[in-house]
BALOBA-1460 file (C-alpha; in Angstrom, 3 decimals):
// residues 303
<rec num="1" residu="x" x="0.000" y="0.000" z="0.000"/>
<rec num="2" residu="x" x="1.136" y="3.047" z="-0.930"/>
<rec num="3" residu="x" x="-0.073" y="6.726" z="0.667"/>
<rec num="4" residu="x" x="0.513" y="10.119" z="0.069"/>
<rec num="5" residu="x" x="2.439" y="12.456" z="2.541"/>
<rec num="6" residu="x" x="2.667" y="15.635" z="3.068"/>
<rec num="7" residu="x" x="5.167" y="17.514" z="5.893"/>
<rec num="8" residu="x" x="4.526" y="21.013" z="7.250"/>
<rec num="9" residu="x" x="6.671" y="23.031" z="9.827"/>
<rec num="10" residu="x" x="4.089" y="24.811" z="12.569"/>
<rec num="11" residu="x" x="3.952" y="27.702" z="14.412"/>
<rec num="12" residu="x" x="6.533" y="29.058" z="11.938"/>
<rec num="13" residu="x" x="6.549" y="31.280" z="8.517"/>
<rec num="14" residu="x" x="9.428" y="29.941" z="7.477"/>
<rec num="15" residu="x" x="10.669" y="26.324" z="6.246"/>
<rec num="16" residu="x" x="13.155" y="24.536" z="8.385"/>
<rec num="17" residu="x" x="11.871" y="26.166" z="11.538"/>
<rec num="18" residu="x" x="9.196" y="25.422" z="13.759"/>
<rec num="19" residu="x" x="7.766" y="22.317" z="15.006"/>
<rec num="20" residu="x" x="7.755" y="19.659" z="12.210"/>
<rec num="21" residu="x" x="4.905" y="17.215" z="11.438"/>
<rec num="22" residu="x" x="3.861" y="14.839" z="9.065"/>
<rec num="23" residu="x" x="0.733" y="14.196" z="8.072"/>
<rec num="24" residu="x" x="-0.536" y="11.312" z="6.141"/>
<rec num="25" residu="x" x="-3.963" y="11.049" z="3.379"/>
<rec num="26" residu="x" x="-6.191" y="8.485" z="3.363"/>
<rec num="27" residu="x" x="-5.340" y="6.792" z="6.268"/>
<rec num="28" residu="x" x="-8.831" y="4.261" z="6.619"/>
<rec num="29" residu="x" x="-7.524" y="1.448" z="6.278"/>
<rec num="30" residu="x" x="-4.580" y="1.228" z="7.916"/>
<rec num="31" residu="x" x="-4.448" y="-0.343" z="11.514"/>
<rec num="32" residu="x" x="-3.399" y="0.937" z="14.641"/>
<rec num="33" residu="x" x="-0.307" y="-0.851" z="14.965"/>
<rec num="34" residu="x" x="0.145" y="0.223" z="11.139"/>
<rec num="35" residu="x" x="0.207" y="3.693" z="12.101"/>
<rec num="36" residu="x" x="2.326" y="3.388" z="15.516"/>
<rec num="37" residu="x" x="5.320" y="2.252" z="13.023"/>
<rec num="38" residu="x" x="4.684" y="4.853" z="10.681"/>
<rec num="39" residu="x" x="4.853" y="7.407" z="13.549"/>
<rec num="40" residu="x" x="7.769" y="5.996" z="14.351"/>
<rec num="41" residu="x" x="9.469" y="6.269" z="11.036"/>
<rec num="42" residu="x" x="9.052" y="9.452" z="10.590"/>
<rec num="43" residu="x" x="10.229" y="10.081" z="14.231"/>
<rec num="44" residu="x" x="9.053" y="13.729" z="14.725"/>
<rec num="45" residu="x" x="7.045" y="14.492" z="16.982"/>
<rec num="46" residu="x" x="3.759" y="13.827" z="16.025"/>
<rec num="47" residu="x" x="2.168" y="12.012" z="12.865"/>
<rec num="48" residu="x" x="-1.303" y="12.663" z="11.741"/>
<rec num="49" residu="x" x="-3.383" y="10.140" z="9.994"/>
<rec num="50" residu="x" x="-6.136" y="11.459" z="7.700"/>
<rec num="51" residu="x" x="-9.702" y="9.445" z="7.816"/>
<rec num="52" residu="x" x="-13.157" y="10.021" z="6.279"/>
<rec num="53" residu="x" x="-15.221" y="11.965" z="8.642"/>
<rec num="54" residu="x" x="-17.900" y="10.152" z="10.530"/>
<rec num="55" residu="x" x="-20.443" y="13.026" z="9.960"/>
<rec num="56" residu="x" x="-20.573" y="14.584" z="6.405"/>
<rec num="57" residu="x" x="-21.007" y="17.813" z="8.236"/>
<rec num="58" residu="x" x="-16.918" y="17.449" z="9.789"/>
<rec num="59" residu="x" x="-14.011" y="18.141" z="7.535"/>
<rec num="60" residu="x" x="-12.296" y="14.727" z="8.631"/>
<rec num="61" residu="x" x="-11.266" y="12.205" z="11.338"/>
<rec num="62" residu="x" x="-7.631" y="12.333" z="12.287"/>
<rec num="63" residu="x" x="-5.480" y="10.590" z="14.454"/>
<rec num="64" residu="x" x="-1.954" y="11.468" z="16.157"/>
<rec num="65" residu="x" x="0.561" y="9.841" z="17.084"/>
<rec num="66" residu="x" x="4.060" y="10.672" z="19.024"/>
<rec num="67" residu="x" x="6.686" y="8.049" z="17.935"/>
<rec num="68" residu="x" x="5.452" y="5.988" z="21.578"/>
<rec num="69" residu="x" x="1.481" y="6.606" z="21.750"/>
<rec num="70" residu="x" x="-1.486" y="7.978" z="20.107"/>
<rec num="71" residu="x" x="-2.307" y="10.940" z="22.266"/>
<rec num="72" residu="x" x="-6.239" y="12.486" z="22.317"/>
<rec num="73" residu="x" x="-5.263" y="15.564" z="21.068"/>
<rec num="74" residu="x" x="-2.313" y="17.726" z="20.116"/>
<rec num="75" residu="x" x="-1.918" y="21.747" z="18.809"/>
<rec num="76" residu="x" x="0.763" y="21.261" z="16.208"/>
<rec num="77" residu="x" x="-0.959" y="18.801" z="14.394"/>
<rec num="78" residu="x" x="-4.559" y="20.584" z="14.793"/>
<rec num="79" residu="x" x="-3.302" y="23.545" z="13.144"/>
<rec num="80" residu="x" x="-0.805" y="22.270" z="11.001"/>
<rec num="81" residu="x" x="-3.672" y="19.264" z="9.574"/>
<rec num="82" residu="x" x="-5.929" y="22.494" z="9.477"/>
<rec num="83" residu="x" x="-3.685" y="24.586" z="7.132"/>
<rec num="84" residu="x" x="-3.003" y="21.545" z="4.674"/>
<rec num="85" residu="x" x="-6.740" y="20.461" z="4.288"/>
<rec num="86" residu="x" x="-8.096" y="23.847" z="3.603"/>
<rec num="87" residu="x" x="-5.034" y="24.466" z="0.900"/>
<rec num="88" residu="x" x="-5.643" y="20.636" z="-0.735"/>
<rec num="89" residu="x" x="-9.312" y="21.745" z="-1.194"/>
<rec num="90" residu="x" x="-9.299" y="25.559" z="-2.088"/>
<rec num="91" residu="x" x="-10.254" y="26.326" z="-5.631"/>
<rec num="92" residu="x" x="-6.995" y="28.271" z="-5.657"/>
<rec num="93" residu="x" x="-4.659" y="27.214" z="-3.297"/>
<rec num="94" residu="x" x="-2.398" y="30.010" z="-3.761"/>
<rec num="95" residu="x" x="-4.937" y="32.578" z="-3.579"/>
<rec num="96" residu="x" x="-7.013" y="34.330" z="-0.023"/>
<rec num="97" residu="x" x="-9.477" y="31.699" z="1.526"/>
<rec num="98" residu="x" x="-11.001" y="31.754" z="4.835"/>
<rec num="99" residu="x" x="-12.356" y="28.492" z="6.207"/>
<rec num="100" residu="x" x="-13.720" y="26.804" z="9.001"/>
<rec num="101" residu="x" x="-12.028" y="23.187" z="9.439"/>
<rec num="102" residu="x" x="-13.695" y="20.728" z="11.615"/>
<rec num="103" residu="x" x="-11.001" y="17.508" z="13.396"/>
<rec num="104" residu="x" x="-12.998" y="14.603" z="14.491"/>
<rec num="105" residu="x" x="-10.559" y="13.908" z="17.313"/>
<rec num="106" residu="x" x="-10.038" y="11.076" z="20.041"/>
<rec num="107" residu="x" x="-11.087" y="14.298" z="22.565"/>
<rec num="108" residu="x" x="-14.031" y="15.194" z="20.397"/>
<rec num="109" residu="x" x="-14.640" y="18.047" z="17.416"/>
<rec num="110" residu="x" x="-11.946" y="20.125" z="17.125"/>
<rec num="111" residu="x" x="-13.091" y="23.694" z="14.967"/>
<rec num="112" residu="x" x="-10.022" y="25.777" z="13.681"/>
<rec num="113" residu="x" x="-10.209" y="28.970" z="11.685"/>
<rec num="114" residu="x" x="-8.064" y="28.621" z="8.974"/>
<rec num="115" residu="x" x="-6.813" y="32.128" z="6.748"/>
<rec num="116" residu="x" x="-5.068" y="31.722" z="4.195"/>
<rec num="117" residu="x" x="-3.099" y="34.666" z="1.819"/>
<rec num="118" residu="x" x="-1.459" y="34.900" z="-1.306"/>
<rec num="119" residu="x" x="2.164" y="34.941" z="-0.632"/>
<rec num="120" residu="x" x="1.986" y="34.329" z="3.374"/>
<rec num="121" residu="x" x="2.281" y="31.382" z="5.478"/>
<rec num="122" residu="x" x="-1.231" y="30.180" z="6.096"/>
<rec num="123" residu="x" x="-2.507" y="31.111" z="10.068"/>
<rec num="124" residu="x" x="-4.815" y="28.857" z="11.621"/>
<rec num="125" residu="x" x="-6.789" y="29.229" z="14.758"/>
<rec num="126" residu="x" x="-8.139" y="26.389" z="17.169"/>
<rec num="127" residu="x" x="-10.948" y="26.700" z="20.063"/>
<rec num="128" residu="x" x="-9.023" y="24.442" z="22.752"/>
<rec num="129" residu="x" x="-11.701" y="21.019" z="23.185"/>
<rec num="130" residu="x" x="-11.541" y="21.630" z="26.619"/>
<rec num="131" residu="x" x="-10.808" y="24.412" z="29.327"/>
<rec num="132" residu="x" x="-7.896" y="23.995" z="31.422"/>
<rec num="133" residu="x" x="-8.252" y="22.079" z="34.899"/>
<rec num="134" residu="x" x="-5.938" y="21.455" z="37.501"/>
<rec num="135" residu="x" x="-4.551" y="18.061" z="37.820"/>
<rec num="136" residu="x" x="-3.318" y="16.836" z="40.655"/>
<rec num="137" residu="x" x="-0.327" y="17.758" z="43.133"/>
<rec num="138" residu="x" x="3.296" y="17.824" z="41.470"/>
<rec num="139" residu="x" x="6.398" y="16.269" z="43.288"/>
<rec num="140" residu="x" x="8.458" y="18.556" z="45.474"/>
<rec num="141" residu="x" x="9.958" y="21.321" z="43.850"/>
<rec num="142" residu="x" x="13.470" y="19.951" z="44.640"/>
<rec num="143" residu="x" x="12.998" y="16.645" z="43.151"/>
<rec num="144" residu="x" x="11.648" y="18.496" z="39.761"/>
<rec num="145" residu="x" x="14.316" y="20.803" z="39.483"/>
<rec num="146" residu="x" x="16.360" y="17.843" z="39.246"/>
<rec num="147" residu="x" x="14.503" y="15.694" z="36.667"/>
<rec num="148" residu="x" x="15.822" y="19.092" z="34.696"/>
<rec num="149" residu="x" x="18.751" y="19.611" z="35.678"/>
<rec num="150" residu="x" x="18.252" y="22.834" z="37.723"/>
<rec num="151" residu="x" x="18.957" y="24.085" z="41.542"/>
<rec num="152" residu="x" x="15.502" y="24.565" z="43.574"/>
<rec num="153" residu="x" x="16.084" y="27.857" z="43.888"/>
<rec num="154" residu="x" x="15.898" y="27.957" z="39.903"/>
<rec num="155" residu="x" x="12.524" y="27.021" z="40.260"/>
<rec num="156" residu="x" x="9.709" y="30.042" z="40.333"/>
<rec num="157" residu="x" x="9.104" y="33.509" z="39.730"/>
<rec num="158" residu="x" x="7.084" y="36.152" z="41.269"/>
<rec num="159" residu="x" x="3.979" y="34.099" z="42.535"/>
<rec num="160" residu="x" x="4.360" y="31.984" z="40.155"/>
<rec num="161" residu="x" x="4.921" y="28.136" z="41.462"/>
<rec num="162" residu="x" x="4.767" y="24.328" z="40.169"/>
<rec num="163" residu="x" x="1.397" y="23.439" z="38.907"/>
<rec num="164" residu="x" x="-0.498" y="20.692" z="36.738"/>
<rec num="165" residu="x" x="-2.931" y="21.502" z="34.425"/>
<rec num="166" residu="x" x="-5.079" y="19.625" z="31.956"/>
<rec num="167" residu="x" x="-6.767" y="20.604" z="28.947"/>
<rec num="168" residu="x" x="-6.906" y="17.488" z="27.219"/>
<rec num="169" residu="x" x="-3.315" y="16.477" z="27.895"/>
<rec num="170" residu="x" x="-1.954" y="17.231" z="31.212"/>
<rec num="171" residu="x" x="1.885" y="18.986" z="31.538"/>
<rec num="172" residu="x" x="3.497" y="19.494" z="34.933"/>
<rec num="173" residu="x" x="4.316" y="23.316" z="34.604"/>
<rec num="174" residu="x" x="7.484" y="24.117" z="36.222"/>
<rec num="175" residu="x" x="8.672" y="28.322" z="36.185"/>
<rec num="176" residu="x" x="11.837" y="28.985" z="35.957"/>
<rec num="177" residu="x" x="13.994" y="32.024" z="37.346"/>
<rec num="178" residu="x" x="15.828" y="32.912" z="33.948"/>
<rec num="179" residu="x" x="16.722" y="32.289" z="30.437"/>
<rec num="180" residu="x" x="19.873" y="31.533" z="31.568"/>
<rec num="181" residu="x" x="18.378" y="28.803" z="33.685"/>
<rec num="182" residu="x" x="16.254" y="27.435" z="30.743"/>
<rec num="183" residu="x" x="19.127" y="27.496" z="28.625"/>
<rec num="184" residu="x" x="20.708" y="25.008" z="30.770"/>
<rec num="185" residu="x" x="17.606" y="22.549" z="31.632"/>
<rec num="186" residu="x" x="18.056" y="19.337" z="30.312"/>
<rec num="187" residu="x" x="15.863" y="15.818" z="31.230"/>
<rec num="188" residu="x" x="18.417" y="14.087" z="34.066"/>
<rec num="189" residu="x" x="17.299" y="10.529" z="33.593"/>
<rec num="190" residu="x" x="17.906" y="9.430" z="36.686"/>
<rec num="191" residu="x" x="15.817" y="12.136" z="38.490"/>
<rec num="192" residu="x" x="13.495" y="11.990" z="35.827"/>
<rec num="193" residu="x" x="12.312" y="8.408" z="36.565"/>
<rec num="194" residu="x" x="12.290" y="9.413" z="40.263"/>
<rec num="195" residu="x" x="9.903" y="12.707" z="39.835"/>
<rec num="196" residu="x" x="7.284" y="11.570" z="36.397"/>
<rec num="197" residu="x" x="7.650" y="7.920" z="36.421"/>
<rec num="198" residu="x" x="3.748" y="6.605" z="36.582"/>
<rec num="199" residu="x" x="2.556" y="10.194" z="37.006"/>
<rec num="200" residu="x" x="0.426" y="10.818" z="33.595"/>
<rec num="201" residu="x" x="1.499" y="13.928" z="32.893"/>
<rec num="202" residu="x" x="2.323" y="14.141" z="28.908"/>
<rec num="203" residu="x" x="5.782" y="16.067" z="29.693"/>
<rec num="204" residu="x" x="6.914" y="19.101" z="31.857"/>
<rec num="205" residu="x" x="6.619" y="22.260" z="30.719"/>
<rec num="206" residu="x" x="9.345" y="25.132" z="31.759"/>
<rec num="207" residu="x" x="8.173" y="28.239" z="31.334"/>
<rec num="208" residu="x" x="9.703" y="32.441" z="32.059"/>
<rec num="209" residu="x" x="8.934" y="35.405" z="31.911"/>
<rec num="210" residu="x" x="12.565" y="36.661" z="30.321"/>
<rec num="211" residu="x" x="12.078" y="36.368" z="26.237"/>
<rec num="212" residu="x" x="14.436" y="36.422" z="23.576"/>
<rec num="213" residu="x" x="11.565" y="38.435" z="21.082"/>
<rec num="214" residu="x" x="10.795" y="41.986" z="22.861"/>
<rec num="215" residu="x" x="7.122" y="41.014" z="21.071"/>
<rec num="216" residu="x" x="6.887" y="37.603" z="23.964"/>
<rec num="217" residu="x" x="4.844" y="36.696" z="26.572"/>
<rec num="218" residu="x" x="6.483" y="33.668" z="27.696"/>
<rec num="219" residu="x" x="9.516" y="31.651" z="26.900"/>
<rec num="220" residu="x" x="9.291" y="27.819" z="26.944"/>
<rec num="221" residu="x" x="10.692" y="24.619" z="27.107"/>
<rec num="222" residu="x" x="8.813" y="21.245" z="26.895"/>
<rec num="223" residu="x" x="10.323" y="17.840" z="27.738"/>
<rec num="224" residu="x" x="8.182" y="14.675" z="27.381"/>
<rec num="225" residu="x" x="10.762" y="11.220" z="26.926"/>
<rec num="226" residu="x" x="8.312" y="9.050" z="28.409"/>
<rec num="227" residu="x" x="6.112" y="10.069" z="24.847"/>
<rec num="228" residu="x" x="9.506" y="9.423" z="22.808"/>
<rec num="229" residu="x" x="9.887" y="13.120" z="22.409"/>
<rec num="230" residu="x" x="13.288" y="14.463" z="24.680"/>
<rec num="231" residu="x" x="12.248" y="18.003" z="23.563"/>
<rec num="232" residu="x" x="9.159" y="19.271" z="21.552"/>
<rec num="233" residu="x" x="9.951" y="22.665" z="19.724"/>
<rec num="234" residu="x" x="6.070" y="23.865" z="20.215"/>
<rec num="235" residu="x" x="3.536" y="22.437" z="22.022"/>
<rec num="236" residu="x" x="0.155" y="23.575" z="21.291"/>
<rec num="237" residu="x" x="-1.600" y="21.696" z="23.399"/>
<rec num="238" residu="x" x="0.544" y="22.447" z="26.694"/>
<rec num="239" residu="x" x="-0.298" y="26.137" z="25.286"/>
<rec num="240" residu="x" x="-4.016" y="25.105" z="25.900"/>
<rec num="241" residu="x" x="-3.838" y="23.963" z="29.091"/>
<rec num="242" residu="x" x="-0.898" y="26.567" z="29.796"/>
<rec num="243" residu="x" x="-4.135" y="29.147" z="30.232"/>
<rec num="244" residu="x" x="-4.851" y="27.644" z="33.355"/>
<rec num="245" residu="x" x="-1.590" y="28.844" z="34.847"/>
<rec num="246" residu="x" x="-1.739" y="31.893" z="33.554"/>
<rec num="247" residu="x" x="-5.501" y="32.710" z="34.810"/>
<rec num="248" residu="x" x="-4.519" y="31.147" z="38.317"/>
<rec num="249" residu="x" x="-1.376" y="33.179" z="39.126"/>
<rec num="250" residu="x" x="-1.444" y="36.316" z="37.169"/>
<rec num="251" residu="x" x="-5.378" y="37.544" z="38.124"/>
<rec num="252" residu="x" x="-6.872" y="38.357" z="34.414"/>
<rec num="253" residu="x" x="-9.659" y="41.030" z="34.929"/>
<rec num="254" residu="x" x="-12.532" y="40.164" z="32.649"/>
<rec num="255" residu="x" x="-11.940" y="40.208" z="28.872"/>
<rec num="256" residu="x" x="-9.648" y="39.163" z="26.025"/>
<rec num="257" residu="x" x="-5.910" y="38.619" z="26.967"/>
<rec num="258" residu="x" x="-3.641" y="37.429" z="24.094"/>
<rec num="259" residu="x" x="-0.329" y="35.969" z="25.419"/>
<rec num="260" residu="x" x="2.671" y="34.862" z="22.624"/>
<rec num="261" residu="x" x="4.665" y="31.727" z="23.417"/>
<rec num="262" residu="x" x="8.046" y="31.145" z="22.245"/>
<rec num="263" residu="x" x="9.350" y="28.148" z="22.400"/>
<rec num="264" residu="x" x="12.296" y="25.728" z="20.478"/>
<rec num="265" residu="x" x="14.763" y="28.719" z="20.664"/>
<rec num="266" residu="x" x="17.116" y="26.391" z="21.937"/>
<rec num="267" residu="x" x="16.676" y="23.758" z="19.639"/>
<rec num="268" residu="x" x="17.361" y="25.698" z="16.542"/>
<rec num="269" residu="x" x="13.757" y="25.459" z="16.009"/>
<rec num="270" residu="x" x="12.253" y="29.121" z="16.584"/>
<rec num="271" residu="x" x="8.355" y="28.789" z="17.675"/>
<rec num="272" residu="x" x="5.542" y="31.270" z="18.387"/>
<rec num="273" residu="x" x="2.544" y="30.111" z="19.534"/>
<rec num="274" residu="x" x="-0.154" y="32.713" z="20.149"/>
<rec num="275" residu="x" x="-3.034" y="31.952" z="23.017"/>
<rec num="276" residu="x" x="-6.273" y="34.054" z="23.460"/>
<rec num="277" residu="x" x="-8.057" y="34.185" z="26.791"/>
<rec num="278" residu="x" x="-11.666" y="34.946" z="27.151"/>
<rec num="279" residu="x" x="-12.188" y="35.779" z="31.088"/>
<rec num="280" residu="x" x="-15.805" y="36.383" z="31.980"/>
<rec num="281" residu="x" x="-17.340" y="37.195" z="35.536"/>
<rec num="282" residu="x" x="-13.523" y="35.922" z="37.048"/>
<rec num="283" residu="x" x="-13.300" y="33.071" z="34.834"/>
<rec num="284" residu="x" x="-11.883" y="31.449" z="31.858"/>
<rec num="285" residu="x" x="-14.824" y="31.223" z="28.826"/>
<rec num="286" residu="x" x="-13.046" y="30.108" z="25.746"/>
<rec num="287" residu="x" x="-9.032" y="29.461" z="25.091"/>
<rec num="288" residu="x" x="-7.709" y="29.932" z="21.647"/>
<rec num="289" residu="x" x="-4.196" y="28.512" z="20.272"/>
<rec num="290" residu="x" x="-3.083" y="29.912" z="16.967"/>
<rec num="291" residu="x" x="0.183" y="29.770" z="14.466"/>
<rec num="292" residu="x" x="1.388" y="29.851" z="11.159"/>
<rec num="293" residu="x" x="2.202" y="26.720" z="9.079"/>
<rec num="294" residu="x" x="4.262" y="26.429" z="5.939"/>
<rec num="295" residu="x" x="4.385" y="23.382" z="3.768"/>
<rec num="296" residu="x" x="7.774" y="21.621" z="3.149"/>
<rec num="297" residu="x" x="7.717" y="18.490" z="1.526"/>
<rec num="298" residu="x" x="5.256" y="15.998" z="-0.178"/>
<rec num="299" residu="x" x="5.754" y="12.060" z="-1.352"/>
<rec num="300" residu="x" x="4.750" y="8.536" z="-0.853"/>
<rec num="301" residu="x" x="5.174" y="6.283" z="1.596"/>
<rec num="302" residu="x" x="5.131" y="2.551" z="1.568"/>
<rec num="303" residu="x" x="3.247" y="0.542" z="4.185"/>
C-alpha cells in the first residue's frame, strides 16, 4: 500500500523552523499498529493520519501519534492538519481563503479557523476542546528541578509556582527564574524516573517570563521522553492547558488577553505560539491557540 504524505513546519513562517509534522492522506484502512510504526518512522514528533469523517457535516477524522502513543489531542498537528486540508481543497490554493475546518478527534470536534493569503504562510486558529483544569499535586519542587537539571532555587518567579494543568493532555508546569536557567535545563534521567515515572502527565513544561523576542509573553521549554519526544519545539496543546496557569497566578480582569509563546529557541527550532483568553465574571470562557504553518515536503510512503 502506498499513501501520500505531506510535511509542514508549525507555528513558523518559514521552512526549516518550527515544530515539524507529518501528516498522512487516506489513512482508513490502515491499523493501529500500522500507524504506531509509521509514527515511528518518521520520528518527529507527532504524525497525523487522515480518515473520512464520521459526519458529512466534519471536515475529517484524524489521528496522532508521538513516535510511543497515540495521544487524544495535540496543537501542532490541529493547526498544522488544518492549514493543509483547507489548501488541498481551495479552488486556488495560492490565492485568499477563509475556512472553518472541523477535526474529528479522540477528545471530540476540534473547529479551527483557517486564513489563508497569497504569498503568506497560512494562520490557523483552534478553540481548545476543553478548558484547562488542575490536575493533581506535582512532586516537590526539589525533586523536579532535578529531573531538569536545575537548583531549587531555579525554580519560580514572582507568585508563580509548580502546577499541573489539563486541557486534554496534562503537563506538569514548572517556572523557571531565567533564560539563563532554561538554557541550561536538560531531562536528568535518573531524576526523571524518580519525579514523572507513573505520574500521567504528557511532559513538563518550563516556562519564564525573560524572552528572547521583545514582542513575547512567555519563553518555553517542553520535555516529554516518556512520549519518545526528549524536547518538543512547540507544544500547542501544553499552550491550551498553559491558560490555566496563567488565569490562576497572574489575576486576568474580565476580557480578552492574548499571550505569545516562544518556544524551540534552543533547539534551533524558533516557535511562536499565540493563546487568546476569554475571562468572563472571574473566569476562563473560551481558550484559543493559533500559528502559522508552511508546507515543506510531499511524497509517498510505503506501508
Amino acid at each position: 500500500m502506498q499513501l501520500a504524505f505531506h510535511t509542514l513546519d508549525v507555528f513558523t513562517d518559514k521552512p526549516l523552523s518550527g515544530n515539524p509534522l507529518a501528516v498522512v492522506l487516506d489513512a482508513d484502512q490502515l491499523a493501529t499498529d500500522a500507524m504506531q510504526a509509521v509514527a515511528r518512522e518518521f520520528n518527529l514528533s507527532e504524525t497525523v493520519f487522515v480518515q473520512q469523517p464520521t459526519s458529512p457535516a466534519h471536515t475529517a477524522r484524524v489521528r496522532i501519534f508521538t513516535p510511543a502513543a497515540e495521544v487524544p489531542f495535540a496543537g501542532h498537528p490541529t493547526v498544522g492538519t488544518a492549514i493543509l486540508m483547507a489548501t488541498l481543497r481551495a479552488a486556488d490554493p495560492g490565492g485568499d481563503l477563509d475556512a472553518i475546518v472541523s477535526l474529528e478527534q479522540k477528545i471530540g470536534i476540534v473547529r479551527v479557523g483557517v486564513r489563508l493569503r497569497r504569498g503568506q504562510a497560512g494562520f490557523a486558529e483552534l478553540d481548545a476542546p476543553r478548558l484547562p483544569e488542575e490536575a493533581g499535586r506535582l512532586p516537590p519542587t526539589e525533586r523536579l528541578a532535578a529531573a531538569v537539571g536545575l537548583l531549587p532555587s531555579e525554580i519560580g518567579f514572582a507568585n508563580h509556582r509548580p502546577t499541573g494543568f489539563g486541557a486534554g493532555n496534562s503537563f506538569a508546569f514548572v517556572p523557571v527564574a531565567s533564560l539563563q536557567a532554561m538554557a541550561r535545563a536538560a531531562v536528568n534521567e535518573q531524576h526523571w524516573a524518580a519525579a514523572m515515572a507513573g505520574r500521567g502527565e504528557a511532559g513538563v513544561f518550563l516556562y519564564c517570563r525573560e524572552t528572547v523576542h521583545t514582542a513575547s509573553s512567555f519563553h518555553a521549554r517542553m520535555f516529554a521522553p516518556d512520549m519518545g519526544v526528549p524536547e518538543d519545539p512547540a507544544t500547542g496543546s501544553a499552550a491550551a492547558a498553559f491558560a490555566g496557569v496563567v488565569s490562576r497566578f497572574d489575576g486576568l480582569p474580565d476580557g480578552q488577553h492574548r499571550r505569545v509563546i516562544e518556544q524551540g529557541f534552543e533547539m534551533g527550532r524558533p516557535s511562536i505560539i499565540t493563546l487568546v483568553l476569554d475571562v468572563e465574571r472571574g473566569q476562563l470562557h473560551t481558550v484559543r491557540v493559533g500559528g502559522n504553518a508552511v508546507r515543506v515536503s510531499e511524497g509517498r510512503i510505503t506501508i
